[in-house]
RODO-2510 file (C-alpha; in nm, 4 decimals, decimal comma):
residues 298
     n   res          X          Y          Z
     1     x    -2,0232    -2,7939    -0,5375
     2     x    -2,0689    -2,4067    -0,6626
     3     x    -1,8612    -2,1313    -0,5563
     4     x    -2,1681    -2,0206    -0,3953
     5     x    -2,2475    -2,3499    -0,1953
     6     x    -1,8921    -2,3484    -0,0676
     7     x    -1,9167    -2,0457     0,0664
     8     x    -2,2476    -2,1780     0,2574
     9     x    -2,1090    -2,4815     0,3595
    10     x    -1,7877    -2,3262     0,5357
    11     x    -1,9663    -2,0820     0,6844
    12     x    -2,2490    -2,3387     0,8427
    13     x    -1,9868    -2,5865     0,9481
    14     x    -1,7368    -2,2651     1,0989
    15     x    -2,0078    -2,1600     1,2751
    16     x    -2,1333    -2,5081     1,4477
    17     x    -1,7802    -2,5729     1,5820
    18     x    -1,7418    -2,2165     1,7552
    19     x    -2,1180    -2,2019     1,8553
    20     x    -2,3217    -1,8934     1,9394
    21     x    -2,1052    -1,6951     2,1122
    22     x    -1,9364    -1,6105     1,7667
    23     x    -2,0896    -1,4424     1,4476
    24     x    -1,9811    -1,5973     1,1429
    25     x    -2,0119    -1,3685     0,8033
    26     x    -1,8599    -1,3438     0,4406
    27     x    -1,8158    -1,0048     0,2874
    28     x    -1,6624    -0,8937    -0,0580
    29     x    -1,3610    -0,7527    -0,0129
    30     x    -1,2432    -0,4979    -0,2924
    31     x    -0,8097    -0,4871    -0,2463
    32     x    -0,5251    -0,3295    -0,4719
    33     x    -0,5923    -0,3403    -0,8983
    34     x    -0,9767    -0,3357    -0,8047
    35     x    -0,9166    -0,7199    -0,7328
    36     x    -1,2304    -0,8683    -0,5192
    37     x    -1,2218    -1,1235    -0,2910
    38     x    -1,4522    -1,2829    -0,0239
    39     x    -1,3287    -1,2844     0,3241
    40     x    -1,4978    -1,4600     0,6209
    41     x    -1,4520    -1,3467     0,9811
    42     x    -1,5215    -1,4818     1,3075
    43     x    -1,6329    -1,2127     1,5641
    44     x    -1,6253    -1,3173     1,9264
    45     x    -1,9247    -1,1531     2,1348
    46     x    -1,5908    -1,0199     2,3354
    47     x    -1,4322    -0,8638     2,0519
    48     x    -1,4884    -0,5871     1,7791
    49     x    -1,1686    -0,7055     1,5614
    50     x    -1,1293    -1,0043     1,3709
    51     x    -0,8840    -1,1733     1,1255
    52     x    -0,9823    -1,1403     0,7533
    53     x    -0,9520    -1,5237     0,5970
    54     x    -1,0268    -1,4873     0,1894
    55     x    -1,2078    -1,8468     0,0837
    56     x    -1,1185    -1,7724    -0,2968
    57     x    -0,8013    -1,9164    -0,2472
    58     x    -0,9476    -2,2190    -0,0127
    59     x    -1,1705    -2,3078    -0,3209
    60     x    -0,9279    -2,3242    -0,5493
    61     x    -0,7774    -2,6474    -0,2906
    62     x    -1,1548    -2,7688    -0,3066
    63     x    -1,1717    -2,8116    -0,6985
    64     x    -0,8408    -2,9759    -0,6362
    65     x    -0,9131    -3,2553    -0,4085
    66     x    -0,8897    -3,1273    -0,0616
    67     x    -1,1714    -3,1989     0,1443
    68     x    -1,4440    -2,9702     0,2824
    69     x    -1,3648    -3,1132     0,6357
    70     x    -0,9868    -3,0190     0,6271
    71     x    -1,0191    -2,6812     0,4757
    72     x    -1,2677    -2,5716     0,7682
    73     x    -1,0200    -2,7243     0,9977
    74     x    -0,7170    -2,4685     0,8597
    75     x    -0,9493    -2,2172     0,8740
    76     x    -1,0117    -2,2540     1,2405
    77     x    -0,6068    -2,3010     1,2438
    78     x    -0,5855    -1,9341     1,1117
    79     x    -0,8123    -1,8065     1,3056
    80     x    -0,6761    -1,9309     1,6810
    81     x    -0,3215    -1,8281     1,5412
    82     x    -0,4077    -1,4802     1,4411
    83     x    -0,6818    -1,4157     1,7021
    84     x    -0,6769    -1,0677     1,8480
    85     x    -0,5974    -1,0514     2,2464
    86     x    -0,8314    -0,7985     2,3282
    87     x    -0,9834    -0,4834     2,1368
    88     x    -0,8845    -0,2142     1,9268
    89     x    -1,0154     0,1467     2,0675
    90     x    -1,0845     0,2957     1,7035
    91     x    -1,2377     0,6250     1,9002
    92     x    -0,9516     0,8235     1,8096
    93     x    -1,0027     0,8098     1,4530
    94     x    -1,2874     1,0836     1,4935
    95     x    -0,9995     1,3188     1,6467
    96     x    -0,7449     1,4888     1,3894
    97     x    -0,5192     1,5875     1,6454
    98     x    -0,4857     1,2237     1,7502
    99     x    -0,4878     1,0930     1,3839
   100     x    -0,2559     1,3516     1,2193
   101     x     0,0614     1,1898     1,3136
   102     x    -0,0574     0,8496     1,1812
   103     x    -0,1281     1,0040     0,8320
   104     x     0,0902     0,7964     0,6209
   105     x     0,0816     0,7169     0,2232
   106     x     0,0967     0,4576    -0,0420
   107     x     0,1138     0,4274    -0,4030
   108     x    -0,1289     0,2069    -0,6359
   109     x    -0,1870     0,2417    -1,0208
   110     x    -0,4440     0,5033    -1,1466
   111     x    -0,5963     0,3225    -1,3757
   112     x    -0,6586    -0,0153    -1,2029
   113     x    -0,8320     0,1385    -0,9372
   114     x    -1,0287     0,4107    -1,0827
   115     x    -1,3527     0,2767    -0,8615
   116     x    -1,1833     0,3255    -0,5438
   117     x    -1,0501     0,6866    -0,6315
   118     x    -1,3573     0,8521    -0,6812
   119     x    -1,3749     0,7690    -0,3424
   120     x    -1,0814     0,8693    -0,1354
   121     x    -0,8457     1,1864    -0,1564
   122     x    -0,5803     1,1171    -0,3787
   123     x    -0,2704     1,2513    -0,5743
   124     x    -0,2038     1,2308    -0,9381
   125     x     0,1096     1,1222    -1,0455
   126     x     0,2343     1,0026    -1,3888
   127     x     0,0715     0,6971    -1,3960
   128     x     0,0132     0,6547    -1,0296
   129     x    -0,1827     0,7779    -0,7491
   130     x    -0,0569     0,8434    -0,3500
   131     x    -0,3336     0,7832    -0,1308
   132     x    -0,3533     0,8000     0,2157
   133     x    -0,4101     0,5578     0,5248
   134     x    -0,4226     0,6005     0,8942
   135     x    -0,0922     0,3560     1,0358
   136     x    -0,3036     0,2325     1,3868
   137     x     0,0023    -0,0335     1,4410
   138     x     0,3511    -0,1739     1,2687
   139     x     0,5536    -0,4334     1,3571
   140     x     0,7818    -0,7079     1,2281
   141     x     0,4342    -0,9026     1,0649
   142     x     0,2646    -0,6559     0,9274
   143     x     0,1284    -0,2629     0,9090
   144     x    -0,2704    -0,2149     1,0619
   145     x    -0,4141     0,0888     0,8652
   146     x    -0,7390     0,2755     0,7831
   147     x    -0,7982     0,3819     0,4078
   148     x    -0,8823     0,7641     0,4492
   149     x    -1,2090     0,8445     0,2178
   150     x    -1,3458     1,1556     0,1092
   151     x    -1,5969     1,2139     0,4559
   152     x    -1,2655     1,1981     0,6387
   153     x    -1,1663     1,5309     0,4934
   154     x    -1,5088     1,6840     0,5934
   155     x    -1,4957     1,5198     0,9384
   156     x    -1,1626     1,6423     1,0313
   157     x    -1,2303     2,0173     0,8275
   158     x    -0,8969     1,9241     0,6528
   159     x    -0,7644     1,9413     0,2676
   160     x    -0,5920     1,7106     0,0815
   161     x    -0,3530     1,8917     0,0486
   162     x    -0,2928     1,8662     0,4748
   163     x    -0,2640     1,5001     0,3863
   164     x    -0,0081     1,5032     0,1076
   165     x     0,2226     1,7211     0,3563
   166     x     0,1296     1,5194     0,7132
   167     x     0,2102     1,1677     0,4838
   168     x     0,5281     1,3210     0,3243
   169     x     0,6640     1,3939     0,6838
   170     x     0,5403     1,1331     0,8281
   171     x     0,5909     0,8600     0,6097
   172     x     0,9682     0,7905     0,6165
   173     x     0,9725     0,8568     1,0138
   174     x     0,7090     0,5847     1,0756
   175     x     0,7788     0,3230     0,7756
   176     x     1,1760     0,3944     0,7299
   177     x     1,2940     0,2856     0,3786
   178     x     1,5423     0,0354     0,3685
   179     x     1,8189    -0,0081     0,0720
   180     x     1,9603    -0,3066    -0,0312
   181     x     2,1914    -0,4096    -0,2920
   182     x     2,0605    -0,7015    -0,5444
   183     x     2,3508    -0,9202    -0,4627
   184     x     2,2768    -0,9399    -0,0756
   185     x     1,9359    -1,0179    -0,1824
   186     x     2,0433    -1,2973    -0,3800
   187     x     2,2289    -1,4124    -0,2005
   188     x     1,9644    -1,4396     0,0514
   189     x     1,7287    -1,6115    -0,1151
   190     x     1,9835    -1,8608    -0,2403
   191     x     2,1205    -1,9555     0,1181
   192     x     2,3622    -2,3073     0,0573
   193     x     2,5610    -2,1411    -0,2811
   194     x     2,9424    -2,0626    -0,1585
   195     x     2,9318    -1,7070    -0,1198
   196     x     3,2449    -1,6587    -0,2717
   197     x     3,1309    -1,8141    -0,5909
   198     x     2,8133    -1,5920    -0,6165
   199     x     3,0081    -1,2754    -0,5348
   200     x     3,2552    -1,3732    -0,8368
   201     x     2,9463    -1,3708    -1,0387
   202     x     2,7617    -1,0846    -0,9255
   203     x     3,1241    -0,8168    -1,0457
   204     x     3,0191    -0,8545    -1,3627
   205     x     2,6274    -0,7575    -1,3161
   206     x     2,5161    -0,3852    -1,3372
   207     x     2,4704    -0,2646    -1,0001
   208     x     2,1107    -0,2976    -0,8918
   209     x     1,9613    -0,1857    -0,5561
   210     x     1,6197    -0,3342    -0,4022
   211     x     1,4089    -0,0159    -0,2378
   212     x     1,1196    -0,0800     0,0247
   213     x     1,0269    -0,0083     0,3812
   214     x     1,1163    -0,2115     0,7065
   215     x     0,8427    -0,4111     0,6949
   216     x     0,8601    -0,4961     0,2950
   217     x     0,4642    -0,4388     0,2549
   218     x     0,3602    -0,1375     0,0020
   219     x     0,6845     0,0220     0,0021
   220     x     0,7211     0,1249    -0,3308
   221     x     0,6453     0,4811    -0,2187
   222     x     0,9878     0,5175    -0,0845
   223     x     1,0628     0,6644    -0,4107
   224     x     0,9525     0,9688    -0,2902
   225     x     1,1160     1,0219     0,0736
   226     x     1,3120     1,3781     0,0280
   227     x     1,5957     1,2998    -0,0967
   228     x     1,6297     0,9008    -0,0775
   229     x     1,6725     0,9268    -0,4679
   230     x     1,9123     1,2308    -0,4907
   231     x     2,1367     1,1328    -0,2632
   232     x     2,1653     0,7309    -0,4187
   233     x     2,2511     0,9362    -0,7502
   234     x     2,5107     1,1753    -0,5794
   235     x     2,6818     0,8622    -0,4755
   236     x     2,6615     0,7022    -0,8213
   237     x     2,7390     1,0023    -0,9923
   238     x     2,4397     0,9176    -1,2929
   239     x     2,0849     0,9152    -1,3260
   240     x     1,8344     0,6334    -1,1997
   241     x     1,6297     0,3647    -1,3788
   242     x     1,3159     0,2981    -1,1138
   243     x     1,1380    -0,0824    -1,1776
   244     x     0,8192    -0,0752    -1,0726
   245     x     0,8631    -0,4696    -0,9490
   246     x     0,5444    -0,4534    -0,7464
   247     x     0,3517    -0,2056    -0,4849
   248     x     0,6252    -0,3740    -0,2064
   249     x     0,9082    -0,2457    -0,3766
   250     x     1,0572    -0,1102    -0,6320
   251     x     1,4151    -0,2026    -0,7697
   252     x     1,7231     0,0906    -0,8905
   253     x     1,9188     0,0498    -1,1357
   254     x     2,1666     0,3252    -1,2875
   255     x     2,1373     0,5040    -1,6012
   256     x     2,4654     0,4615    -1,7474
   257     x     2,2945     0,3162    -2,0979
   258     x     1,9949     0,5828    -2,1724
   259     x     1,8981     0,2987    -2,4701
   260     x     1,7941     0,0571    -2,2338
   261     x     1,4582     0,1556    -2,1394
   262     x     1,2548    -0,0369    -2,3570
   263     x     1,4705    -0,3621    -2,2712
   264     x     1,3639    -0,2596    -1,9205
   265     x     1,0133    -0,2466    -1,9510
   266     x     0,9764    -0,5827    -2,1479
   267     x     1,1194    -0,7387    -1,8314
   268     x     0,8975    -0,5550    -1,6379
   269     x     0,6315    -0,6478    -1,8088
   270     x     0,6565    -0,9869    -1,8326
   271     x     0,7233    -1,0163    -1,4540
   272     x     0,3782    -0,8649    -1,3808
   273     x     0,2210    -1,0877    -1,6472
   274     x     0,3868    -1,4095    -1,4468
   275     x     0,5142    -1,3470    -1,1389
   276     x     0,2795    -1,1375    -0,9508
   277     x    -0,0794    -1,1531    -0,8826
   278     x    -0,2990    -0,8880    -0,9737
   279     x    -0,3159    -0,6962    -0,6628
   280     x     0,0560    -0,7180    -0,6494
   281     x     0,0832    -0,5081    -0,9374
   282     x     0,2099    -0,1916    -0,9509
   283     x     0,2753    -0,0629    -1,2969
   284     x     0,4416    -0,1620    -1,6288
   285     x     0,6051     0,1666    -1,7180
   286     x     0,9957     0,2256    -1,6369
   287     x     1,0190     0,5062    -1,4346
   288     x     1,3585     0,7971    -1,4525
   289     x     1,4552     0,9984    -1,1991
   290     x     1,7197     1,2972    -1,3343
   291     x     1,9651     1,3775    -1,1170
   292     x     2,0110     1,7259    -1,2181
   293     x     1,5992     1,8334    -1,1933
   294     x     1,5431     1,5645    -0,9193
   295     x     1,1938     1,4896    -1,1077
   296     x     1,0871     1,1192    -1,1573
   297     x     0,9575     1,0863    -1,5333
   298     x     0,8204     0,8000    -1,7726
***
């Protein structure tokens, strides 16, 4: 079975089981790193939402053995568990006054996504771009937003320049940063190892410091919350080393050893070539940020 005939067949067998009160359709999906996926949806007569389910990554279980019958069935699985309870009034989206305090920003690579920012407002920067989204809900699983495009700006009689200062404000109020040291992380994600064992080994490592927001999903622009990075150097007393590790988060590291840098990127680099996926993917430049100018610099 094609790609192609997949895609037919789960949507003709979707749709049988949930009948004709539902509209079952597959649309290409353009994310992060221009990376394209298909996502089906399930829209109840009763509802204007609907959760996104990508079949790339079902297919991929197909050419490995699993059956068309059981891959419809966790589809169906997905879409009971993350079924919206009722509607989403997007109305105020055509009001600035109501949006404006939503405004919030993000930060992808320039060059990856060169297609998309032609089309929405977006800021410059070294080898990165801020854009903006409207946050319509945040919680513990997840941030809702609206990519802002150019016809916003028209719409609301705004600049982009409005934008830049409503997301720098209200960014870090909305999506607080959080600021972790790489040893708690560790030790996290290696729950079972004594503790006091781990911490023995972790005097001896170069301190390191994991930097994202609450809800660890494209927090990476935390780098540039007023002062976040100034004051982290203050304490340090030196200069920062900023890892791009993905568009989540981004990991600090001191500048005590200015010849490190290209040891630096090498390991960034090879992380993004093997441990992300492409629209996980940030950058794989090494970023500085000087204490004394408080500018970030490749």
């Amino acid at each position: 079975m094609t790609y192609q005939e997949f895609k037919e067949n789960v949507t003709t067998v979707i749709q049988n089981r949930l009948g004709s009160n539902v509209k079952v359709t597959i649309q290409e999906i353009i994310k992060n790193n221009d990376t394209h996926y298909d996502g089906l949806t399930i829209l109840s007569n009763q509802l204007n939402i609907s959760p996104t389910i990508y079949l790339n990554f079902y297919f991929k279980q197909y050419l490995k053995g699993r059956s068309l019958e059981e891959i419809c069935h966790d589809i169906l699985s997905v879409y009971e568990e993350n079924k919206p309870s009722g509607n989403i009034d997007i109305s105020f989206f055509t009001n600035y006054e109501q949006v404006k305090k939503r405004i919030v920003f993000k930060l992808i690579n320039y060059e990856q996504n060169k297609n998309l920012l032609q089309k929405i407002p977006h800021i410059k920067i070294l080898d990165l771009a801020i854009i903006f989204n409207c946050l319509v809900d945040a919680d513990e699983t997840g941030n809702a937003t609206i990519l802002i495009y150019n016809q916003h700006l028209s719409l609301w009689n705004i600049t982009k320049d409005d934008l830049y200062h409503l997301a720098m404000k209200n960014t870090p109020a909305l999506l607080a940063y959080e600021l972790r040291d790489m040893s708690d992380v560790l030790i996290e994600l290696m729950a079972g190892v004594p503790c006091d064992s781990m911490k023995e080994e972790f005097e001896y490592m170069v301190p390191m410091y994991v930097l994202s927001n609450k809800s660890k999903l494209n927090g990476s622009g935390c780098i540039f919350y007023h002062n976040l990075l100034h004051n982290l150097c203050e304490k340090l007393e030196c200069d920062l080393y900023i890892l791009p590790s993905s568009i989540h988060e981004v990991i600090l590291i001191p500048a005590y050893d200015h010849d490190s840098y290209d040891e630096l990127t090498s390991m960034v680099k090879e992380v993004n070539s093997t441990q992300l996926s492409k629209e996980e993917i940030l950058s794989d430049h090494v970023y500085f940020y000087s204490r004394e100018t408080g500018q970030i610099s490749m």
